[in-house]
N, C-alpha and C positions, 0 to 999 in steps of 0.2 A: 718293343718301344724303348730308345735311349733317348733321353731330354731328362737335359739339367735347367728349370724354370723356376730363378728367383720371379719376387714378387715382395709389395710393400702393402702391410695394412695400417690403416686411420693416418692419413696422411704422414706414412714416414715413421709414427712413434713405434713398430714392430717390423720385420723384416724377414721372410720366409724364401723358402726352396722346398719341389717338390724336384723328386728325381728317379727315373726309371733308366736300368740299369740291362737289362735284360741280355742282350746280345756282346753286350761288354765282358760282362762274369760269364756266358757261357765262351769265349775268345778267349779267355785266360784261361778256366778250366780245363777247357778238353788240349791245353797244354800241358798239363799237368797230367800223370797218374794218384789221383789223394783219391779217399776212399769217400765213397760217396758221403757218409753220413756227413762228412764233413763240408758239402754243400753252402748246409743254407747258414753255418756259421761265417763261409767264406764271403759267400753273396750280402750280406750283414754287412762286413766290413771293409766291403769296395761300394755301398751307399753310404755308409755313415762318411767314407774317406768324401768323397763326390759332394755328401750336404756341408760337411763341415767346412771345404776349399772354397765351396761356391757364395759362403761368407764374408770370404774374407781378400784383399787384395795384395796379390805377391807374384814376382817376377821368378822365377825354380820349381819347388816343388815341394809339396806340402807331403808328409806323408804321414803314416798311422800305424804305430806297432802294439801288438801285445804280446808281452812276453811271459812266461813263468816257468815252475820249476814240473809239472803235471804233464800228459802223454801228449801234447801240442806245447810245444815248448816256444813257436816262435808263429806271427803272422803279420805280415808284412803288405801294406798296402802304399802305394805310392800315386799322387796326382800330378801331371805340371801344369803350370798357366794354362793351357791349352785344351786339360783337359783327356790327356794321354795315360791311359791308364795301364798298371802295372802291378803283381804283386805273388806272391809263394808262401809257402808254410812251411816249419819242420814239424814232426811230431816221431813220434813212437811205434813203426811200425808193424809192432808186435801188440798192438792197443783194438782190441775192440770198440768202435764210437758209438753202436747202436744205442746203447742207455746212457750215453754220454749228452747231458743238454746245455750246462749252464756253464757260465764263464770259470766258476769253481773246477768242476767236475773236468772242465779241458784244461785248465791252464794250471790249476794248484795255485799257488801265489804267486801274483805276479804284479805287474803294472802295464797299463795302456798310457802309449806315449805319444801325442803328435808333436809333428815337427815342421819347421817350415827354414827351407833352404834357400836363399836367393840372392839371384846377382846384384852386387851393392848394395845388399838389406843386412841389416843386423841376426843371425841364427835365433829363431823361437823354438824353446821346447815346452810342452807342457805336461808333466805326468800326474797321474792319481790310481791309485793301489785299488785292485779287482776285489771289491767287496760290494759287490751286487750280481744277481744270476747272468742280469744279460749288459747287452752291451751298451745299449740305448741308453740302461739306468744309469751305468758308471759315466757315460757320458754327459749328463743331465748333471751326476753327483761333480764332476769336474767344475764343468762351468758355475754350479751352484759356490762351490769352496772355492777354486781360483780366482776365476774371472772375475764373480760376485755378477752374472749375466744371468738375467731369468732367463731359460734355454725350456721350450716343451717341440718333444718331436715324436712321430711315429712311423713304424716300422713293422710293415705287413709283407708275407710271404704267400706265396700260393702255388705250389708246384716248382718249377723251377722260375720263376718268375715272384719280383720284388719291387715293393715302393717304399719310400720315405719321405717325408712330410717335416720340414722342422720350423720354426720360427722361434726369432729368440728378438728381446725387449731391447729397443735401441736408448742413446743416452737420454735423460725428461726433458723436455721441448718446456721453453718457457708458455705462460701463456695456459698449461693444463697442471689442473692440481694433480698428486701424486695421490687420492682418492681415487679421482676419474682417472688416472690409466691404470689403475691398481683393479678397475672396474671391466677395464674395457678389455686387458691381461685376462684376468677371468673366462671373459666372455668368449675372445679368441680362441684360449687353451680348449675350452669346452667344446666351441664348435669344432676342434682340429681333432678331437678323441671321437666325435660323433660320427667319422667318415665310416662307411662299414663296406667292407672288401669286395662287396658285389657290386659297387661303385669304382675301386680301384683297379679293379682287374675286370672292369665291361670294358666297351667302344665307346665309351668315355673322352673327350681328350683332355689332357690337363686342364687348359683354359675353362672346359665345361667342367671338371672336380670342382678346381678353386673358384669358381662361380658361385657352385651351389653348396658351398661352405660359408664363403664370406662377403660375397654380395653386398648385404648389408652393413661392411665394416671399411669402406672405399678403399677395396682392392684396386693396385696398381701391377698390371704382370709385365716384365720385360723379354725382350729377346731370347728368344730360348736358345741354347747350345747342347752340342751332342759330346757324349764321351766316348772312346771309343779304346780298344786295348791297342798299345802299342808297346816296345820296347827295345830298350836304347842300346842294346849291343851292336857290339862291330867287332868283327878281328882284330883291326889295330887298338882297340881299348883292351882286351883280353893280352893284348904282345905288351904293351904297354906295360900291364900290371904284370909279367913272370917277368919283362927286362929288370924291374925294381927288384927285383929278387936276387940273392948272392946263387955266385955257380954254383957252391954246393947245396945250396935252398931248391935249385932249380934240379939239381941233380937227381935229387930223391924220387920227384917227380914224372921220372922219362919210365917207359913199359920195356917190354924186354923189345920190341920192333925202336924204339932210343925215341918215343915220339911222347908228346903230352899231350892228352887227349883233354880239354877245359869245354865243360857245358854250363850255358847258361842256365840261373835257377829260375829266371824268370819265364822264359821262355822254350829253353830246353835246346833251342842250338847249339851244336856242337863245333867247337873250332879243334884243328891239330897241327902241333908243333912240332920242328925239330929239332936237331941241333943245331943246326944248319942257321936258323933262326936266330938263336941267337951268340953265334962264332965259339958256341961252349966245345 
């Protein structure tokens, strides 16, 4: 199941997305060779990228890195408008991950950075230093210290299949004291930590989850949308980037058959060049 399903509770004063990812992260994975354990850190951070896009409005692409100096040195998730999903890892493949769980233990120190790229929009970056185990915290810890956004979200796995649930406090609506929605925050939060996984991973459908959570708190659900993997390579973007290159930049680069073999990280497509290509 892939559905990305914003939704509003108490008229407008909070704003949620629940999002199921399932066939998206396994399209990216099994492009990949990464070592299993490194799974459900992956599948983690092709939802968080999915809840935190489907927030917010922008024309590019939003994306989501964590980086540090530890055996996963890089992860890389990328959204566009639409929804296109994208994303790679580096790490250490000389690293055992089996005992490997928290954002410490992978990363060493680092920072998780999103980003949002877009045509005619001003560039947004936002970073906050990985001092919390998982990822969900540091993400809560972000919006807690930048934004200054009450942000509560959850993040349940089960086999290779994944949900998340986020809702985060919109600006105070005239008209309600900042008691009552300090009351009614509360009461949300509460009900969204009560969901328990034999609900998320039944035959369930979202609409029936977010029912029999918030019913009681005039949920409003919208148009659902689907995510899906795709990615943006072309031959002529890969020529494109070796033509920017000086002859002897390019030079280094040819095998003994005089060809440059460029594969995608995303995806794993392979293009080849020659010299031929480019009149070297």
């Amino acid at each position: 199941m892939d559905i990305i399903k914003s939704f509003m509770l108490e008229d407008g004063l909070f704003k949620g997305a629940f999002i199921s990812a399932d066939k998206t992260v396994s399209d990216i994975w099994n492009k990949h060779d990464y070592p299993a354990d490194l799974r459900p850190l992956f599948q983690e951070a092709v939802l968080v990228a999915l809840a935190l896009s489907a927030g917010i409005k922008y024309q590019g692409v939003f994306s989501l890195q964590i980086k540090g100096n530890g055996p996963v040195s890089l992860l890389y998730v990328d959204v566009t408008t639409d929804k296109k999903v994208r994303g790679y890892m580096a790490f250490d493949e000389k690293s055992d991950f089996k005992d490997k769980k928290t954002l410490t233990d992978l990363f060493g120190k680092g920072q998780l950075i999103f980003s949002v790229a877009g045509l005619g929009q001003e560039p947004y970056q936002g970073v906050v230093a990985l001092n919390h185990p998982t990822l969900v915290d540091t993400v809560k810890d972000y919006f807690r210290l930048s934004e200054q956004i009450d942000t509560e979200l959850i993040l349940r796995q089960h086999k290779d299949q994944g949900r998340i649930i986020l809702i985060q406090r919109m600006p105070d609506k005239t008209g309600v004291s900042k008691e009552e929605i300090a009351d009614l925050w509360e009461t949300v939060t509460v009900l969204l930590n009560s969901v328990q996984n034999k609900e998320l991973f039944s035959n369930l459908t979202v609409d029936e989850i977010l029912f029999r959570l918030f019913h009681a708190n005039k949920l409003q659900v919208f148009e659902p949308k689907e995510p899906c993997f795709e990615c943006r390579c072309y031959r002529g973007k890969m020529e494109n980037f070796l033509k920017k290159m000086s002859i002897a930049e390019r030079g280094n680069l040819y095998n003994d058959r005089g060809e440059i073999d460029v594969s995608c990280q995303f995806c794993g497509e392979k293009y080849t060049f020659t010299r031929k290509d480019f009149n070297d």
